[in-house]
N, C-alpha and C positions, 0 to 999 in steps of 0.2 A: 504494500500500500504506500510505503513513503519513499521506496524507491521511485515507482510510477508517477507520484508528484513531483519529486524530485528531475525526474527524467522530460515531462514538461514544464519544469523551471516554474513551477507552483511552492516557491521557497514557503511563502506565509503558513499555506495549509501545511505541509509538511511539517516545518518546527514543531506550530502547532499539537500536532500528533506524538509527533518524538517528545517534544516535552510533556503530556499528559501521561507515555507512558513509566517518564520520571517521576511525575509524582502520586501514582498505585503502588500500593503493595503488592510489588512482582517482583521473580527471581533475580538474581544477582544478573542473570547471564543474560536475561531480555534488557535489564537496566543499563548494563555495560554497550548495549549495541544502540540502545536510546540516546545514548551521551558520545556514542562514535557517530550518529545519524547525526546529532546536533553541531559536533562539532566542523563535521562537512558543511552542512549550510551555512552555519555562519561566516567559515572558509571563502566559500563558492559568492554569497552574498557582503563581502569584503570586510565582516568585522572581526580581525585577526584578534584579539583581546580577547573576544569572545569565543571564537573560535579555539584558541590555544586553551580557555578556562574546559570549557568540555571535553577536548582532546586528554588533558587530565584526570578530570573527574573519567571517563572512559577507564584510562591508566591503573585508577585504583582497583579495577575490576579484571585487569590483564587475565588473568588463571580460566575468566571464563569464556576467552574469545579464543576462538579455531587461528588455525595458522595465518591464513591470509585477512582477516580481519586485524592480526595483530600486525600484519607487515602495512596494511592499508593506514590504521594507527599511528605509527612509526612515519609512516612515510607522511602524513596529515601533519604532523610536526613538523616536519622539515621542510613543509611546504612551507608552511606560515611563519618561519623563523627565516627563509629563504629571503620572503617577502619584506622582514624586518631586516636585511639587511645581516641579520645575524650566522655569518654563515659556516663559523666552526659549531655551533651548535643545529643547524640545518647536515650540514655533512653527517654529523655523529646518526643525527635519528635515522637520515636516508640507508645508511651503511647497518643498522639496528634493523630497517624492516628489510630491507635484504637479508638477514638472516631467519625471516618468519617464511618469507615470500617463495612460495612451490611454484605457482602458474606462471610460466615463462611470459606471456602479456604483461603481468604484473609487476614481473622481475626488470622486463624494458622498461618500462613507465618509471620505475626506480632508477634504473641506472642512467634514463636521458634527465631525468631530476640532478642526480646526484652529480654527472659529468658537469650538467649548466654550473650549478651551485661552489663548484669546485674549480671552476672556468674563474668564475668572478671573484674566488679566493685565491687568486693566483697559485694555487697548486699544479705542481708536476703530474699528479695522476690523471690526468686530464683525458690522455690518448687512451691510458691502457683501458677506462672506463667506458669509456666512444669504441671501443676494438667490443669488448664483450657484446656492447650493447647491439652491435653490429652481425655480430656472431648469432643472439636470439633474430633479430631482425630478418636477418636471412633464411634461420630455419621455420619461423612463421611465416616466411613470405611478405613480411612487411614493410616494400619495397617505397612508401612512402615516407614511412617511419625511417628507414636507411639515409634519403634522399636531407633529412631533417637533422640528422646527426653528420652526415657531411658538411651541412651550412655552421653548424657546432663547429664542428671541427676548424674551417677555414676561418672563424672568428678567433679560435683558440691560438692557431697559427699568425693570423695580423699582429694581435697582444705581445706573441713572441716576436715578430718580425720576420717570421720563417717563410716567407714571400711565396720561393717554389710549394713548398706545404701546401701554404694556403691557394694556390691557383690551385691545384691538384685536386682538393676538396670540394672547391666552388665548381669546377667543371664535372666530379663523380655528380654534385647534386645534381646540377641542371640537366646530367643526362639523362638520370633514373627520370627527374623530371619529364622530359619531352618523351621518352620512351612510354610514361603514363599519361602521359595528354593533359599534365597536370597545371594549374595556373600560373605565370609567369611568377618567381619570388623576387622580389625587390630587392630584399636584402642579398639573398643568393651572386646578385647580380651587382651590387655596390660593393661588397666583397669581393670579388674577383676585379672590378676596375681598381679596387681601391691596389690589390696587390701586385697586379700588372702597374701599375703608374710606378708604385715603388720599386718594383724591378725592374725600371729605364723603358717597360714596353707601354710609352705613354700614350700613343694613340690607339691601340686594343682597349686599354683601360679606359679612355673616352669615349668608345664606343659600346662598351659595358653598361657607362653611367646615362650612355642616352637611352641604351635598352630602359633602362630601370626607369630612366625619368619619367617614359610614356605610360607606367603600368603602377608609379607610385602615389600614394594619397598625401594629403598635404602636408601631415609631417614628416615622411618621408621623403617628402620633395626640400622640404630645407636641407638634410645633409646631404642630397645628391650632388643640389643645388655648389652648396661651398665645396663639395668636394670637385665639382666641374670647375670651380673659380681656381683653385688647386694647381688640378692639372694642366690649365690652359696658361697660370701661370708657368709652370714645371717647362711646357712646351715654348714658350715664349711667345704664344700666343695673347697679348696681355688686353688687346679690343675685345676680346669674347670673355675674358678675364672679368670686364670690367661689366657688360653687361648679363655673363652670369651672376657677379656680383647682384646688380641691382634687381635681378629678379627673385636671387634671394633673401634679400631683403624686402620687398614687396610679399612675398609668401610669407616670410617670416611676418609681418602686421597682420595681416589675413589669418594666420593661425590664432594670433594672440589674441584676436577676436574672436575667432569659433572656439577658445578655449574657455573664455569668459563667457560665451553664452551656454556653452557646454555644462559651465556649473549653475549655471541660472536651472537651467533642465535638470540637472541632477539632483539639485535641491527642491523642484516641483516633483520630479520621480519620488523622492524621500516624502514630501510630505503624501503625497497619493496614495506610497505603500503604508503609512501611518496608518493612516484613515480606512484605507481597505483592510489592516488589522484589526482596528478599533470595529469594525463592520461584523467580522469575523465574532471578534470575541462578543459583541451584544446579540450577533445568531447562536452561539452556543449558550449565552445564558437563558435566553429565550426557550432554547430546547432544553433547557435541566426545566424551565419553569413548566411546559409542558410534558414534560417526562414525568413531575410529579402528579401532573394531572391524572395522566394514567395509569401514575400508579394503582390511583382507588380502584379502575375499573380492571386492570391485571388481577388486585387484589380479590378482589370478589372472582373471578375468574378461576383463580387459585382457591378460594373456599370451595367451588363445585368440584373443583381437580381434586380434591383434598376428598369429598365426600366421598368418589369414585373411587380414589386410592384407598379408604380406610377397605372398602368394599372388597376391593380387589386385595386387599392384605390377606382378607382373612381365606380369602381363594384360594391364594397362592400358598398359604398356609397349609391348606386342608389335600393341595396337594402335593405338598412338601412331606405329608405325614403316610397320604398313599404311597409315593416313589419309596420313602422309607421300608415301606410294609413289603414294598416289591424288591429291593433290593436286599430285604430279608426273606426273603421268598427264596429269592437267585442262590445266595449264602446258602440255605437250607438246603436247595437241590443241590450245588456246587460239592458239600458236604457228603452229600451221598452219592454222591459221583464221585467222591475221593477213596469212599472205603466203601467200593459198590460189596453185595452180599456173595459175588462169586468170588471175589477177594478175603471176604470175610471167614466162606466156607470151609475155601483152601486151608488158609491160614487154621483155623480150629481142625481140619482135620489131618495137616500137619504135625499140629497137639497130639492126635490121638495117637497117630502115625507110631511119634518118639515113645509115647507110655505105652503102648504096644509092645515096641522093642526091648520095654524094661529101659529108655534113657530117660533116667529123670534129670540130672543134670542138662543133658541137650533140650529136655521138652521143659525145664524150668528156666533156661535161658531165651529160649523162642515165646516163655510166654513173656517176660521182663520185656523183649523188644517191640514185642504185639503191645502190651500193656503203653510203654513209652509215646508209641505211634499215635496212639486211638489217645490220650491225655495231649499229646501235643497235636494233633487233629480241634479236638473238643474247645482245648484251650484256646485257640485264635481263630475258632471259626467264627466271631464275632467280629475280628479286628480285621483292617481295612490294610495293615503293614504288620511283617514279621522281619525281626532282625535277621540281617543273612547268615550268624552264626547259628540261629536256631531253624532258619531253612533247611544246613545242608546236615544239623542233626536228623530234621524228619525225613529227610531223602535216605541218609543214612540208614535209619529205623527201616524205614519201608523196602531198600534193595535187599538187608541184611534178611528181611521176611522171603525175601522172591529168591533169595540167594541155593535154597535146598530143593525148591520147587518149579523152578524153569528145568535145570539140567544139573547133573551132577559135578561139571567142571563149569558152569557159570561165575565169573567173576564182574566186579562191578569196582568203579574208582571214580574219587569227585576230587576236582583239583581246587584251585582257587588262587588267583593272580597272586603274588605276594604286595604287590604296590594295592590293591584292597584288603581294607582293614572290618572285617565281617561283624565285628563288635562295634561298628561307628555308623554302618549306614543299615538302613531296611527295606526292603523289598514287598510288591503287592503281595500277600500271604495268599494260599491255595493256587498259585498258577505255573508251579513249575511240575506239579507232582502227577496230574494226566499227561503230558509229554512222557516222562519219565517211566510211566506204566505203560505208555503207548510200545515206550524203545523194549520192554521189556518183556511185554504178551506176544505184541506182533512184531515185532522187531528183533530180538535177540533168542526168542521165544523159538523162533521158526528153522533155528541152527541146532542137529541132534549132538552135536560137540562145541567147546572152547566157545560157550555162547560170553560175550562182553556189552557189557551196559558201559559208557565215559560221561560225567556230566562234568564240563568244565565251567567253572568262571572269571572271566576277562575285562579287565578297564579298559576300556573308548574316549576317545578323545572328548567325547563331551562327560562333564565333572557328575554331573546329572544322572546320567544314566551306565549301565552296566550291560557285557552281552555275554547270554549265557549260551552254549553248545551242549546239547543231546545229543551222542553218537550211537549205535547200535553197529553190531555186525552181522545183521542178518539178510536178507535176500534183496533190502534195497526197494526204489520205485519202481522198478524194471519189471521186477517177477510177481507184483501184485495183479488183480485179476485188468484192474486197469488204471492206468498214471493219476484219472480226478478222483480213483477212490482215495487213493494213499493221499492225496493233497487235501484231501479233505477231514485228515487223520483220525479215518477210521469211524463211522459210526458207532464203535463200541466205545469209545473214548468221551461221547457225547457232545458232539459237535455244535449242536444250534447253542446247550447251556454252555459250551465254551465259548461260543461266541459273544455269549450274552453279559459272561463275564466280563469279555474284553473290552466290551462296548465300556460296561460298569466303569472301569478300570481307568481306560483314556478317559469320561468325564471325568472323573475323581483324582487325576493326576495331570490336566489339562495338557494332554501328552500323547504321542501317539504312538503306541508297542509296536513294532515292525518283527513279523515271521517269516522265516525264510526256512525253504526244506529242499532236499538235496541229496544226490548219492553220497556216499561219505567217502569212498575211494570207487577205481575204475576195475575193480575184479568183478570180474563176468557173473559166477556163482554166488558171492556173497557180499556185493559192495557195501552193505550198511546204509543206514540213512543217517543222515545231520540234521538236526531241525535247529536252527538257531534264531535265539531270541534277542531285541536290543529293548530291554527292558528298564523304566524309570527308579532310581533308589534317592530314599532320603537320608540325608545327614543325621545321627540320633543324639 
């Protein structure tokens, strides 16, 4: 918004604006760019005083401005110190936001600042800053920008007196010039007579300064003016001498008169923009006074919104209380989908199995891990997160159950990154342990030898979340009856309440579980499957 005033030269409204948003209670970082906005305009609108007072106040907010707002900062000072004539303190800021400044546009616009500013402080570095600037200019293609640092440059050269330099200069402009069809420059072209005259070629140089005379505006025409009396002296030409003279001196009265009317106009400009502020500021008190008018009728507007909200609370209430009942619903099935009853069977007639055999030691150890299982089931089937120390105990529990009843050389192993700490974060609780029995009915299940369960866990680049790997070594997606049954793992596994789960899961961790499934290696008869998970964990 205050760029766009800004950019049609709408300085009033802009201020305006920038400064209203100094005086709200707003963050540091909008405040800081209110008082960079202000101190451009006042810049741009000539009141350096003021302008440097903002560019400060800006200042004190530095930490919260991006990089090029701090080089634009930087470089707003140097303008305005420039301007005051001040120009080791102009140099210093210009060379300050050069050090913010990334966008190579921004970085010329600095370095043609800092070259000028450095020009008029009689400094050496004069060239080597006109070289870089030249170097961006080129690589942006900004062949006018080029054409503008050559007329630099050949002014840099007069100062010194480096004559050939400076023709050198003045002719690189003028050619980029006429190669872009671009307007004759006056100075471009007093510059080059000025340093042809002083290197003896005094009639090129006069022919320079008549180019320039035809194309220059009245102040301009006084110095071409004396410098034509100059050279005509130089050439002994001393009759054209004298009536360049007098003409400028005639132009000279001419000017001192449009100079003085000039401020007569300036000061009617100043008083117009007064008054069109004063305009300004009696249309926004106007609008607070009618702002409070409406307020009464917002207000009452806000009573009826109010009545429908209290209404709508208790809606949103009641079904805030259903979802609940539903997602204790889900839990409830999820549950018994964890320790369905042909798991349960097994498992009790595995019991019987051992006290059959006379092993009461083995059949009073199978019941300790059963019992473990079915308590740590019970336990968090309430809760919404399980720590992943006590995850990869009930995965434990539960392999250690399938470990006598898949296969007699079945083995199982759960790894766990060492850079995670299982006691520090927690994981959505119930949702690793159906994969797991998946890898292990149908999966590992389906091999009459060296059947293997692997469940690994892996930290990810994101701090957030963790990815878990299910491995099996059994017949793989290949040798199922067909590739969407196994992707759709297994209607025994119960698929829709799993998915119902997950649905559950992403609302409730504003997060989105991503599953991916997979042969686990490239052996023909028993590739295995990988199901892996990139699942959300909390900090505890």
């Amino acid at each position: 918004m205050i760029d766009s005033l800004m950019a049609v030269k709408k300085y009033a409204q802009a201020k305006s604006k920038a400064a209203w948003l100094t005086e709200e209670q707003i963050p540091d970082s909008i405040s800081a760019k209110a008082h960079l906005y202000l101190g451009k305009i006042e810049l741009l609108t000539g009141n350096l005083d003021l302008a440097l007072s903002e560019y400060f106040e800006a200042r004190e907010f530095l930490k919260y401005l991006d990089a090029e707002d701090k080089a634009n900062l930087f470089s707003g000072i140097g303008v305005v110190y420039s301007k005051s004539q001040n120009f080791d303190d102009a140099i210093s800021n210009f060379k300050h936001a050069l050090q913010y400044a990334q966008q190579d546009i921004n970085r010329l616009k600095i370095l043609v600042n800092l070259g000028g500013v450095s020009m008029e402080a009689g400094k050496e570095q004069v060239p080597f800053i006109y070289a870089e600037a030249l170097e961006i200019a080129k690589k942006l293609k900004e062949a006018g920008v080029e054409a503008i640092i050559y007329t630099n440059l050949s002014n840099y050269y007069l100062k010194k007196h480096s004559w050939q330099s400076a023709i050198e200069s003045a002719n690189r402009s003028l050619s980029i010039r006429d190669s872009l069809k671009m307007p004759v420059s006056v100075i471009t072209l007093n510059n080059l007579g000025y340093a042809l005259v002083n290197s003896g070629t005094i009639n090129e140089g006069i022919k320079n300064y008549k180019k320039a005379l035809e194309y220059a505006n009245l102040s301009e025409k006084i110095q071409i003016l004396y410098n034509l009396r100059s050279a005509n002296i130089a050439a002994g030409e001393y009759q054209k001498a004298i009536q360049y003279y007098d003409r400028y001196d005639s132009v000279k009265d001419i000017a001192a008169s449009k100079n003085y009317e000039q401020k007569i106009a300036d000061i009617r400009a100043a008083y117009e923009t007064a008054e069109k502020e004063k305009k300004i500021i009696l249309l926004e008190a106007e609008n607070k006074i009618r702002k409070r008018e409406l307020f009464w009728v917002v207000a009452a507007g806000v009573f009826l919104l109010l009545l429908l909200g209290i209404g709508g609370y208790f809606r949103m209430k009641h079904l805030k209380v259903r979802q609940k009942l539903e997602q204790s619903r889900l839990r409830s099935k999820f549950l018994r989908l964890q320790l369905n009853p042909h798991f349960l069977f097994n498992a009790l007639q595995q019991v019987q199995f051992y006290i059959y055999r006379n092993e009461r030691e083995t059949s009073m150890q199978y019941l300790d891990q059963f019992g473990k299982l079915i308590r740590s089931v019970l336990e968090y089937s309430d809760s919404d997160f399980i720590k992943l120390s006590d995850e990869v105990a009930m995965l434990a529990h539960y392999l250690s159950l399938q470990e006598n009843a898949i296969a007699a050389d079945f083995s199982f192993s759960i790894n766990c990154d060492p850079l995670i700490s299982p006691e520090e974060i927690s994981i959505p609780v119930m949702l690793l342990q159906p994969f797991v029995e998946n890898a292990v009915i149908h999966g590992a299940g389906s091999r009459p030898e060296k059947a293997r369960v692997e469940v690994v866990f892996q930290r990810t680049k994101l701090k957030d979340k963790i990815r878990v790997e299910i491995i099996d070594n059994g017949t793989g997606i290949q040798h199922k009856k067909t590739r969407s049954q196994h992707n759709k793992l297994h209607r025994s596994m119960g698929q829709d309440i799993l998915q119902e789960r997950m649905k559950e899961l992403n609302r409730l961790t504003q997060t989105q579980i991503d599953i991916h499934i997979e042969n686990a290696t490239k052996e023909e008869k028993y590739p295995g499957t990988r199901v892996s998970l990139i699942i959300p964990c909390i900090p505890i």
